[in-house]
C-alpha positions as CSV (number, residue, x, y, z in Angstrom):
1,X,0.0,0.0,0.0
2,X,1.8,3.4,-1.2
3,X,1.9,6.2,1.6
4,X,-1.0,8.1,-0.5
5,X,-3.4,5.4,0.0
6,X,-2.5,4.7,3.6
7,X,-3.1,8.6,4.2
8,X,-6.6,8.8,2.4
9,X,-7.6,5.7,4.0
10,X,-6.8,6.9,7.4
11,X,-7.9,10.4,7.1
12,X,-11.6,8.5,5.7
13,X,-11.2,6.2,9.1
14,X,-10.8,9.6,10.6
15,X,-13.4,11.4,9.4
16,X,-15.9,8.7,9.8
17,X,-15.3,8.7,13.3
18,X,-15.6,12.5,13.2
19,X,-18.9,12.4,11.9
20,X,-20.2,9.2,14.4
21,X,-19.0,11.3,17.7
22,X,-21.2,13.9,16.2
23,X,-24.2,11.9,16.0
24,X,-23.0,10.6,19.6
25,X,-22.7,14.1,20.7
26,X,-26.4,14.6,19.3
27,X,-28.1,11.4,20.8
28,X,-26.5,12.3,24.2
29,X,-28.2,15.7,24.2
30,X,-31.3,14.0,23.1
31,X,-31.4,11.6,25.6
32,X,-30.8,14.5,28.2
33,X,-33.6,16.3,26.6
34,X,-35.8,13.1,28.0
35,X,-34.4,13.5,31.5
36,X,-35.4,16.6,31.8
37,X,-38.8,16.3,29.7
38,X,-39.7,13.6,32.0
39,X,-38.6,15.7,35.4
40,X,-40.6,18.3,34.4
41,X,-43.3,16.1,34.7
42,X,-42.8,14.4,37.8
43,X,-40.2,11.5,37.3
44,X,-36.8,11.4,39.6
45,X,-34.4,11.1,36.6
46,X,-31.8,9.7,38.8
47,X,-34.4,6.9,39.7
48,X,-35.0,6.5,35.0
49,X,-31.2,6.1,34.4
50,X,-31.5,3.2,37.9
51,X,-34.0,1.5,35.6
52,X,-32.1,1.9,32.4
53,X,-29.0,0.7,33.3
54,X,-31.0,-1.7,35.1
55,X,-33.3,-3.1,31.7
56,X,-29.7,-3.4,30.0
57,X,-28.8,-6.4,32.5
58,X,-29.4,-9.7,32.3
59,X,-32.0,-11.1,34.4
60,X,-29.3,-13.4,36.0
61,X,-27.1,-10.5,36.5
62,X,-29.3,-8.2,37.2
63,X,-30.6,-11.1,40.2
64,X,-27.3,-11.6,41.4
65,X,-26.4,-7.8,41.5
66,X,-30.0,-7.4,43.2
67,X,-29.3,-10.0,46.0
68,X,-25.7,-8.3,46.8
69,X,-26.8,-4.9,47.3
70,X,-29.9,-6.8,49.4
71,X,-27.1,-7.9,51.0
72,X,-24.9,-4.8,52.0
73,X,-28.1,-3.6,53.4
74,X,-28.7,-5.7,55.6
75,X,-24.8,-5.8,56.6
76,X,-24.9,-2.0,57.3
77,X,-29.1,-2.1,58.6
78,X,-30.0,-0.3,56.0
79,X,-32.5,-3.1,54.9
């Protein structure tokens, strides 16, 4: 591969990843926008992204990370 290929193909790679932090960038602000959509109607956002990060789990993992806070509770009385 000649130097002048290796460049154009790089600075493409580049610029594709230019243009998909951008729409990142965007998606972010979006999602944001939903936060704050939804608190202004009641919801504790902190409470959504729980639930989100939550619905991403596995139900196994999810279970096991359920039982271990469950379990730190009750260590520290909490529960």
């Amino acid at each position: 591969m000649s130097d002048l290929i290796a460049a154009d193909q790089l600075r493409l790679f580049i610029e594709r990843i230019e243009r998909l932090e951008e729409e990142k960038k965007g998606m972010a602000d979006d999602i944001r926008d939903v936060y704050a959509e939804a608190k202004s109607q009641g919801y504790d956002a902190k409470t959504m992204r729980a639930i989100v990060r939550l619905r991403k789990m596995e139900k196994h993992a999810r279970d096991e990370a359920e039982m271990l806070l469950d379990t730190y509770k009750a260590a520290l009385g909490l529960g």
